[in-house]
Backbone as JSON Lines, residues from 0, in Angstrom:
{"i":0,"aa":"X","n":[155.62,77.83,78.17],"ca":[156.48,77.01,78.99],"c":[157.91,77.2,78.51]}
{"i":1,"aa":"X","n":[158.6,77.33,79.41],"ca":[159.79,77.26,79.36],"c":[160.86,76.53,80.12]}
{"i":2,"aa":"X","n":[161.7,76.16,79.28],"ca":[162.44,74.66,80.59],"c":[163.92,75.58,80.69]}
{"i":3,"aa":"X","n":[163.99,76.35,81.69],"ca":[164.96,77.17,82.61],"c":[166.25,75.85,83.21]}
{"i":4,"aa":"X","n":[166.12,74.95,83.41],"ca":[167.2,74.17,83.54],"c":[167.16,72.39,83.7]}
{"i":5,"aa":"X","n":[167.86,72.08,83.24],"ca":[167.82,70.14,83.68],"c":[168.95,69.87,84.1]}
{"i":6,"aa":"X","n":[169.05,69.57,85.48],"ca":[170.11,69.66,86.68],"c":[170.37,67.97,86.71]}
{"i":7,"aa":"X","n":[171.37,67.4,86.9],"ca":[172.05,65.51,87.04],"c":[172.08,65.74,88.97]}
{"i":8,"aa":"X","n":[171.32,64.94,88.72],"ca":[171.2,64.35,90.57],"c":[171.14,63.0,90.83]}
{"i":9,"aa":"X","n":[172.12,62.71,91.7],"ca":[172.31,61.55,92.19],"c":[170.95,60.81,92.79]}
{"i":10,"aa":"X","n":[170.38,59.69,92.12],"ca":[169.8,59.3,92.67],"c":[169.21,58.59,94.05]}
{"i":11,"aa":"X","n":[170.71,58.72,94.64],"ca":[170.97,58.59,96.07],"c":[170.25,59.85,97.26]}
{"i":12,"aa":"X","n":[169.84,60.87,96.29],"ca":[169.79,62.28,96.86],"c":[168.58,62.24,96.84]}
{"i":13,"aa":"X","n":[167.58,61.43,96.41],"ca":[166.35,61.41,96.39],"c":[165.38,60.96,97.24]}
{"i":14,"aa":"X","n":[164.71,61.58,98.02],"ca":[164.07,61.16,99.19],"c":[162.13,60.54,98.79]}
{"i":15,"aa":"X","n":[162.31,59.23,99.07],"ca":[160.63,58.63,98.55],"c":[159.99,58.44,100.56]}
{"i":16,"aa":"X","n":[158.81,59.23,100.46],"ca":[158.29,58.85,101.7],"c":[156.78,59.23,101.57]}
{"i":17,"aa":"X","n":[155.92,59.31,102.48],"ca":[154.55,58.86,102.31],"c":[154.03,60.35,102.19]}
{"i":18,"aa":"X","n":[155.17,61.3,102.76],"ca":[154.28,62.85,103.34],"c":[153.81,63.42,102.03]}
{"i":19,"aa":"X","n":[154.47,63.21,100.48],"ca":[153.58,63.83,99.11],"c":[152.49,63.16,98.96]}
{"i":20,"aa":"X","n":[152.48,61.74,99.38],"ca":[151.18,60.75,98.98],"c":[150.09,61.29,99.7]}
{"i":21,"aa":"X","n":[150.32,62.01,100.77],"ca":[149.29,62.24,102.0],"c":[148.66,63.88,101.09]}
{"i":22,"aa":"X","n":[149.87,64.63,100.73],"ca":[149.66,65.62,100.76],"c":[148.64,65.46,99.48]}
{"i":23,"aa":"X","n":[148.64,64.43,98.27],"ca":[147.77,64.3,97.37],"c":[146.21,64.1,97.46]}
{"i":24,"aa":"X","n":[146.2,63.66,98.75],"ca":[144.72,63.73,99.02],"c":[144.36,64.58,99.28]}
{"i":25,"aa":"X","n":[144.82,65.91,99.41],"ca":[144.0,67.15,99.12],"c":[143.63,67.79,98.0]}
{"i":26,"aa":"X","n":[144.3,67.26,97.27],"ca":[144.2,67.17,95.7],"c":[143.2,67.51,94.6]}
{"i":27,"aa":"X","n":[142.2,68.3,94.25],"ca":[140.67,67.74,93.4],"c":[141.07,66.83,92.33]}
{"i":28,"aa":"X","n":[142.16,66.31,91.94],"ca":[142.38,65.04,91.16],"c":[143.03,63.94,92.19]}
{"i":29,"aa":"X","n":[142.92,63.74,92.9],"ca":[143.03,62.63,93.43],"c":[142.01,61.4,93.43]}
{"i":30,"aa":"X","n":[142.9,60.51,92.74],"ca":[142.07,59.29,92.53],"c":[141.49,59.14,90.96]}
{"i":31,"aa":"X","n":[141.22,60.65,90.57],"ca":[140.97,60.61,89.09],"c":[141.47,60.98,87.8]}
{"i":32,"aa":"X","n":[142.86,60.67,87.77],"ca":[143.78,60.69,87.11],"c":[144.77,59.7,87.07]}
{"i":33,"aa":"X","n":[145.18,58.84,86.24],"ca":[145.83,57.46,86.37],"c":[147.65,57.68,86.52]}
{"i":34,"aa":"X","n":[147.89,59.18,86.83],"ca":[148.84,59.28,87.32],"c":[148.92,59.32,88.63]}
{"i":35,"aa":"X","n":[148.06,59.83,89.3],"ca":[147.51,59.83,90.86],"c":[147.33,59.02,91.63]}
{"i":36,"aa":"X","n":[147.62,58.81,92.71],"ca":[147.16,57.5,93.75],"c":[145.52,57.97,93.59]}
{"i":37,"aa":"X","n":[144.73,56.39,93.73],"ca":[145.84,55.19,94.49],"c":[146.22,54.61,93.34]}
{"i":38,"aa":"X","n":[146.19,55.16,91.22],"ca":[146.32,54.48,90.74],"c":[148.08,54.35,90.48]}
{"i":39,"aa":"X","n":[148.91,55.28,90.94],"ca":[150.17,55.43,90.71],"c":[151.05,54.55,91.8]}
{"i":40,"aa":"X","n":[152.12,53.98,91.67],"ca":[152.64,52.88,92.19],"c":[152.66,53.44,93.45]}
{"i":41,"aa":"X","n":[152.63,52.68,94.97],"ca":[152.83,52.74,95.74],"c":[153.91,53.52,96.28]}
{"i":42,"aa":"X","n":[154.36,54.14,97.48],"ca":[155.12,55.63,97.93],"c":[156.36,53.6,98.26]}
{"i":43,"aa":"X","n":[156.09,52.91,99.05],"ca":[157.36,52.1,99.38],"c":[158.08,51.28,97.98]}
{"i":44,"aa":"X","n":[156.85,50.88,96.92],"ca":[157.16,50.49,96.23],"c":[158.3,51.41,95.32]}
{"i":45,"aa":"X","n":[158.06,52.45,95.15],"ca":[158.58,53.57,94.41],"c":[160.13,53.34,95.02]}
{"i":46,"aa":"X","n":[159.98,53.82,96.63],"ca":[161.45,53.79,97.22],"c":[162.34,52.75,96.5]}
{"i":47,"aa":"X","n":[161.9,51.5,96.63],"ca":[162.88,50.21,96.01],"c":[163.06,50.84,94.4]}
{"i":48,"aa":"X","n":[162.21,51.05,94.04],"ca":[162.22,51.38,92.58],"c":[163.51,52.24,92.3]}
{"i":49,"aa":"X","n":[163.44,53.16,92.84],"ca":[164.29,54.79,92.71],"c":[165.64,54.22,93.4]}
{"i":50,"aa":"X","n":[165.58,52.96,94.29],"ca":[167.32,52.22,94.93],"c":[167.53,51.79,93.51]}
{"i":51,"aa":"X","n":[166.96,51.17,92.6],"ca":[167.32,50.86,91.55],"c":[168.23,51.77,90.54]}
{"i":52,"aa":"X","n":[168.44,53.04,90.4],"ca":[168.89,53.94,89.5],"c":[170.14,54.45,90.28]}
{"i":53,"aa":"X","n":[171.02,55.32,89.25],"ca":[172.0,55.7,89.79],"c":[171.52,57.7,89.9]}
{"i":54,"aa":"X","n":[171.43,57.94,88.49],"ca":[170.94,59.03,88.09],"c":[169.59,59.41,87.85]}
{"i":55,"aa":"X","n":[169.35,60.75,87.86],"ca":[168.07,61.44,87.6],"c":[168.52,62.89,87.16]}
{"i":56,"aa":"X","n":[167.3,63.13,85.75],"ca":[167.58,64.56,85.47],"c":[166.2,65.23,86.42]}
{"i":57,"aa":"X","n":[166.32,66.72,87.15],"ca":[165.39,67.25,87.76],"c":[165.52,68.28,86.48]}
{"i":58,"aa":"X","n":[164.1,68.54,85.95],"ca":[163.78,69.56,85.31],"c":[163.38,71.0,85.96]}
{"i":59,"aa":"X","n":[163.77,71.86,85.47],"ca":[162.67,73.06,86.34],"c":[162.25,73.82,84.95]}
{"i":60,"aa":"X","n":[160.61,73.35,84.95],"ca":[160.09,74.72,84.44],"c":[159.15,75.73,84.7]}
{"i":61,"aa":"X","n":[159.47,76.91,83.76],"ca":[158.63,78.26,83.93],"c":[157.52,78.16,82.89]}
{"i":62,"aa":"X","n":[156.68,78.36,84.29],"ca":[155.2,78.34,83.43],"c":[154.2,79.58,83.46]}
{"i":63,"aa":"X","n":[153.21,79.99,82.31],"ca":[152.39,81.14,82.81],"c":[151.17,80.61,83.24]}
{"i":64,"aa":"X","n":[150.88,81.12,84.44],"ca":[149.92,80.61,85.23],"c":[148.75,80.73,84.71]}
{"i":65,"aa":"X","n":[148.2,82.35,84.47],"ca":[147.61,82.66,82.79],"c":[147.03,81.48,81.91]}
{"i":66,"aa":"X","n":[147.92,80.22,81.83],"ca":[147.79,79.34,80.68],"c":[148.4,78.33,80.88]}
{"i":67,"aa":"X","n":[148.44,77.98,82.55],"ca":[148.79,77.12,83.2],"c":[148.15,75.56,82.37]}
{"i":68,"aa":"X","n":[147.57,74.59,82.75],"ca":[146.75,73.84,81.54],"c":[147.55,73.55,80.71]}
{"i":69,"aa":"X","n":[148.14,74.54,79.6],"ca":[148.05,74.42,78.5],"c":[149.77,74.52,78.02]}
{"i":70,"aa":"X","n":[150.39,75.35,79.67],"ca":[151.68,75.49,79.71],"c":[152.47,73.73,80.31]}
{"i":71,"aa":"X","n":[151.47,73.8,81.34],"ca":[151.53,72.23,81.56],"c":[151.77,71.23,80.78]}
{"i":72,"aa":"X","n":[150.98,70.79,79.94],"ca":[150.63,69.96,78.73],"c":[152.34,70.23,77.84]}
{"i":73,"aa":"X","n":[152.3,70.67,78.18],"ca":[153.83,71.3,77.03],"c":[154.88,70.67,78.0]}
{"i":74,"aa":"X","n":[154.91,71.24,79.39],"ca":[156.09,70.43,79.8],"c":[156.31,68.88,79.8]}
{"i":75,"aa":"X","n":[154.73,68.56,80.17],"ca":[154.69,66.94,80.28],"c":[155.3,66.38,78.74]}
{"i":76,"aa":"X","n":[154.68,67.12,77.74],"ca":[154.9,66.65,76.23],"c":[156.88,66.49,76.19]}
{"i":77,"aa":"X","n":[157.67,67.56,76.75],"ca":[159.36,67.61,77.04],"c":[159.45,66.35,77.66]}
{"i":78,"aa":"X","n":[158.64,66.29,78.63],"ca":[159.93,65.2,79.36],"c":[159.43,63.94,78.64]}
{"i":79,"aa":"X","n":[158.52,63.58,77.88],"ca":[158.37,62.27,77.45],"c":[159.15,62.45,76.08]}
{"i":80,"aa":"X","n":[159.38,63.77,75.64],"ca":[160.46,64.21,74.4],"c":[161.68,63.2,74.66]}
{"i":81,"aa":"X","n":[161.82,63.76,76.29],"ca":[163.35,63.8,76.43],"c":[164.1,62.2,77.12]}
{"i":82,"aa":"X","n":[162.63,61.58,77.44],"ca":[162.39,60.13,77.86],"c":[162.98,59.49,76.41]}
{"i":83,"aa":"X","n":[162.27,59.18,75.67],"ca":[162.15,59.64,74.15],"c":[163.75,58.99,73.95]}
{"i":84,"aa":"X","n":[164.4,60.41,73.9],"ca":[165.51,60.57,73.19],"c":[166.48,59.96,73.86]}
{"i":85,"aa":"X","n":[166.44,59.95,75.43],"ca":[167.5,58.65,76.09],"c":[167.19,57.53,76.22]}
{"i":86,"aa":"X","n":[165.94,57.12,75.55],"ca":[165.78,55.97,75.53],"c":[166.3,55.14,74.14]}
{"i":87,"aa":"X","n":[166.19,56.19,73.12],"ca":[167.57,56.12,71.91],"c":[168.89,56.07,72.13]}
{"i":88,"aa":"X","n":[169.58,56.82,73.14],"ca":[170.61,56.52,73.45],"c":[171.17,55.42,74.25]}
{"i":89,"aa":"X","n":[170.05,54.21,74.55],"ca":[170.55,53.42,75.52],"c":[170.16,53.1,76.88]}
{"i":90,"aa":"X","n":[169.92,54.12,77.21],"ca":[169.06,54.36,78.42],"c":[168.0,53.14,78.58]}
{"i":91,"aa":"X","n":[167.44,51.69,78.43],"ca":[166.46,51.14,78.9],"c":[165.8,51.4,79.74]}
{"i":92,"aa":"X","n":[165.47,51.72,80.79],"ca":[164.72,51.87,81.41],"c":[164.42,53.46,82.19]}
{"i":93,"aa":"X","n":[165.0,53.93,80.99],"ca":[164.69,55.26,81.27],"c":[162.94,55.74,81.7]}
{"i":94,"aa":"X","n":[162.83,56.57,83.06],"ca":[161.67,56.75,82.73],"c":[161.28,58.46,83.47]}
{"i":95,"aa":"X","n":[160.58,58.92,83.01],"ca":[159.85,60.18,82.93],"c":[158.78,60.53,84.09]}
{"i":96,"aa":"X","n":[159.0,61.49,85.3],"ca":[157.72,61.41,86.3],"c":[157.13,62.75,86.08]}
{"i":97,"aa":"X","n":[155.79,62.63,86.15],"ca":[155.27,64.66,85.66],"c":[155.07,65.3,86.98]}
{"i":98,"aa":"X","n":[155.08,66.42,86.45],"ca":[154.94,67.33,87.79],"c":[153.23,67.44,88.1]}
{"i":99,"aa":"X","n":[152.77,66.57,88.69],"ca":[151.68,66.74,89.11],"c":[150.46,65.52,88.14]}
{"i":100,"aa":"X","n":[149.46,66.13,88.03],"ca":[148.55,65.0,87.66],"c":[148.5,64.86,86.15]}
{"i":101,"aa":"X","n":[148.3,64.03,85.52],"ca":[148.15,64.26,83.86],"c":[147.57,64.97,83.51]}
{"i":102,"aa":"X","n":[147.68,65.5,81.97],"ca":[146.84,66.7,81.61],"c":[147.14,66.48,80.17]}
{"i":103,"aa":"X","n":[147.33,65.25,80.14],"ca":[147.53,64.98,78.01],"c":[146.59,65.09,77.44]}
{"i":104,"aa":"X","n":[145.03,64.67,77.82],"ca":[144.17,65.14,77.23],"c":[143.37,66.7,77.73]}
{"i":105,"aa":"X","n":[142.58,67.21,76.8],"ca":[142.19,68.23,77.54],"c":[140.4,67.71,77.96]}
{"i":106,"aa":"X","n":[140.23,66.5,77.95],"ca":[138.94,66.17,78.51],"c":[139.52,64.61,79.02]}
{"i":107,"aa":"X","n":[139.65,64.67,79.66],"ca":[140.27,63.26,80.37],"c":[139.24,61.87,80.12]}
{"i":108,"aa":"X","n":[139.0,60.9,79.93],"ca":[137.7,59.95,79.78],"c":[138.22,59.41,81.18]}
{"i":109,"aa":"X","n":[139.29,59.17,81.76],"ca":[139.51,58.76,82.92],"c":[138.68,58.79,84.15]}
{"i":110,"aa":"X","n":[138.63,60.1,84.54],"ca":[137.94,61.07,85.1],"c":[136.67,60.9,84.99]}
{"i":111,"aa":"X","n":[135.69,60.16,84.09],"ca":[134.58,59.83,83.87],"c":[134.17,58.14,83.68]}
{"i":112,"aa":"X","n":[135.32,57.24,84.52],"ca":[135.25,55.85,84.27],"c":[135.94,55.47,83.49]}
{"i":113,"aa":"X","n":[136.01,56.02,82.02],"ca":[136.47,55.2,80.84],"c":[137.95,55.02,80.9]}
{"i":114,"aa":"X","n":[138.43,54.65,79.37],"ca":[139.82,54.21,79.2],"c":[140.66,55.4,78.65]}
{"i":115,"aa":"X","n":[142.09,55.22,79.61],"ca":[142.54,56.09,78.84],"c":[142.95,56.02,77.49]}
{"i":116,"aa":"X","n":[142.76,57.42,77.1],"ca":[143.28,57.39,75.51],"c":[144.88,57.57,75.06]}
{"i":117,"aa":"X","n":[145.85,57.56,76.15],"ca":[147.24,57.78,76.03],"c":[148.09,56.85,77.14]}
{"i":118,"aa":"X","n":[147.57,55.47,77.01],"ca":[148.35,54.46,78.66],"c":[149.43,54.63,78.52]}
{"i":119,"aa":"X","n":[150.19,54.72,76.89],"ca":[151.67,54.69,76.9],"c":[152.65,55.55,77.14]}
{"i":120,"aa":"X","n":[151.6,56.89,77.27],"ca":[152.46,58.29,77.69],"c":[152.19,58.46,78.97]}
{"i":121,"aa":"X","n":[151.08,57.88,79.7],"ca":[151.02,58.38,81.48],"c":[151.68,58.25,82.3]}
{"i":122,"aa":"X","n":[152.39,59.07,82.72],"ca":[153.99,58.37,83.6],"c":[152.87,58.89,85.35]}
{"i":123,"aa":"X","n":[153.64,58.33,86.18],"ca":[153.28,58.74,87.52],"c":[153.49,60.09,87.84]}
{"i":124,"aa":"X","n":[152.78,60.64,88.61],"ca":[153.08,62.35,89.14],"c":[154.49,62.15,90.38]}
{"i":125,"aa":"X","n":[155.42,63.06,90.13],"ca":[156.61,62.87,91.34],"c":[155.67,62.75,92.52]}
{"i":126,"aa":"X","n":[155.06,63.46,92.98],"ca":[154.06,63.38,94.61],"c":[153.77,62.18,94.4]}
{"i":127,"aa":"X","n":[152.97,61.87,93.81],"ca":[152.17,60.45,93.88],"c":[152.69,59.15,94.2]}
{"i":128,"aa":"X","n":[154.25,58.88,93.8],"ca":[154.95,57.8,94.36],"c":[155.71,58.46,95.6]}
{"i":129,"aa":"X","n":[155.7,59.38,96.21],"ca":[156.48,59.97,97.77],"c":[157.62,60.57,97.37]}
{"i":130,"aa":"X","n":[158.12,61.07,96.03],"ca":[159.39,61.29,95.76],"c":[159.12,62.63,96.45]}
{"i":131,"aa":"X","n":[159.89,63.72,97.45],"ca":[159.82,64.81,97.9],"c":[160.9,65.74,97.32]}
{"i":132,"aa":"X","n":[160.59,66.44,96.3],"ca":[160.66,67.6,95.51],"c":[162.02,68.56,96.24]}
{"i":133,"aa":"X","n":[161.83,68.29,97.74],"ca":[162.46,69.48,98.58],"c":[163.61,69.14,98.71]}
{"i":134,"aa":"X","n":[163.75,67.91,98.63],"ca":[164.99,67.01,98.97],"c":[166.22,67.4,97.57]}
{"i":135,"aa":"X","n":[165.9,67.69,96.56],"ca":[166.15,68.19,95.77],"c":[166.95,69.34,95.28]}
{"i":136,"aa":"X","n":[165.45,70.53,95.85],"ca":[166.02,72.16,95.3],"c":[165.06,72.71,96.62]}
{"i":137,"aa":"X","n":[165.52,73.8,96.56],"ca":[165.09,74.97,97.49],"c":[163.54,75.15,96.91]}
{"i":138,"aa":"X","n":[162.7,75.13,97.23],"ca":[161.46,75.68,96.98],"c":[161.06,77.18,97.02]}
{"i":139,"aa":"X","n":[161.0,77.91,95.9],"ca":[160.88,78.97,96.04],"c":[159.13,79.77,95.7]}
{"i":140,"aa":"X","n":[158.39,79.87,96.67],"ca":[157.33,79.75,96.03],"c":[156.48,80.88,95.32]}
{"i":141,"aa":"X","n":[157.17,81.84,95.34],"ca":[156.82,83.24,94.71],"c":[157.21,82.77,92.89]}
{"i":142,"aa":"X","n":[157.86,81.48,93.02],"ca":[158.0,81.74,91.27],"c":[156.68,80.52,90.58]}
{"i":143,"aa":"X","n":[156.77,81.16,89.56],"ca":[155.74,80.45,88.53],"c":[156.72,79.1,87.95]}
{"i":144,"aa":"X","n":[156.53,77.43,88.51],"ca":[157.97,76.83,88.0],"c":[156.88,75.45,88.28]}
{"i":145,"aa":"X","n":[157.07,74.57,87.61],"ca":[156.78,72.86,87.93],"c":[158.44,72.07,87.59]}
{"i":146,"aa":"X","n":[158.16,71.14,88.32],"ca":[159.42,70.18,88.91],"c":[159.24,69.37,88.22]}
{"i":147,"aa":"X","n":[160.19,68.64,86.73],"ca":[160.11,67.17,86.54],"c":[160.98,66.61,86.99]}
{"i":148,"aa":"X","n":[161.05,65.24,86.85],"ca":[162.17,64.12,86.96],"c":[161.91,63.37,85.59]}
{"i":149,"aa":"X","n":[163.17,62.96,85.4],"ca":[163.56,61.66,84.24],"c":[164.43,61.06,85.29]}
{"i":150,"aa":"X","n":[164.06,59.93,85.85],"ca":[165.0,58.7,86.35],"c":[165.58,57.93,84.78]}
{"i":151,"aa":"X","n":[167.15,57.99,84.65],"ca":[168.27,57.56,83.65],"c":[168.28,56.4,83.93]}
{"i":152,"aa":"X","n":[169.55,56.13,85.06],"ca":[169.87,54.59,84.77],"c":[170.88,54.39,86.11]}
């Protein structure tokens, strides 16, 4: 994994609507991952949420697909780094969204009923609350890349 850039976007620029929530139900983790609807906050609730902030960092990283999993796990591990570290600087309510479904453990107990073993690191997947990715950056889909967000303040 490699984190190729962390871009400052107005949180005004951020579009929350239902069409990622929809698109998650095609998902094979949908529903079984506690970043995922329906356990991840609601697509309207989110909207009010995200009126709340001024700023957001959009991450872009390069991943090998090869070792996707495992390249994954690494980015999610950055942005809660980088949650982390502005939340040292002041930042309260700084918070961290992953690109896609959790993957902190590599055997989920979730996924099988039980509890998770990491509640305090599971942030929501950007899709999963309606945040739309496109609204953002150009989608380029020939590249190997996952999308974070850190909503600042």
């Amino acid at each position: 994994m490699k984190v190729l850039w962390e871009k400052e976007v107005p949180a005004e620029k951020i579009v929350v609507s239902p069409r990622p929530v929809w698109k998650c139900r095609a998902c094979p983790m949908y529903g079984k991952r506690p970043s995922c609807p329906p356990h991840a906050p609601d697509w309207r609730e989110a909207k009010d949420w995200v009126g709340h902030y001024r700023r957001a960092l959009l991450v872009k990283f390069q991943v090998d697909m090869a070792r996707f999993e495992e390249e994954k796990r690494k980015a999610l591990l950055y942005l809660l780094k980088r949650e982390e570290e502005l939340f040292k600087e002041g930042k309260l309510y700084v918070m961290a969204l992953f690109p896609g479904s959790c993957n902190l453990c590599d055997d989920c107990p979730f996924e099988k009923g039980k509890a998770c073993r990491m509640p305090t690191k599971v942030r929501p997947s950007v899709d999963a609350i309606g945040i739309e990715i496109s609204s953002l950056v150009q989608i380029n889909f020939s590249e190997s890349v996952l999308y974070g967000i850190i909503m600042v303040e």
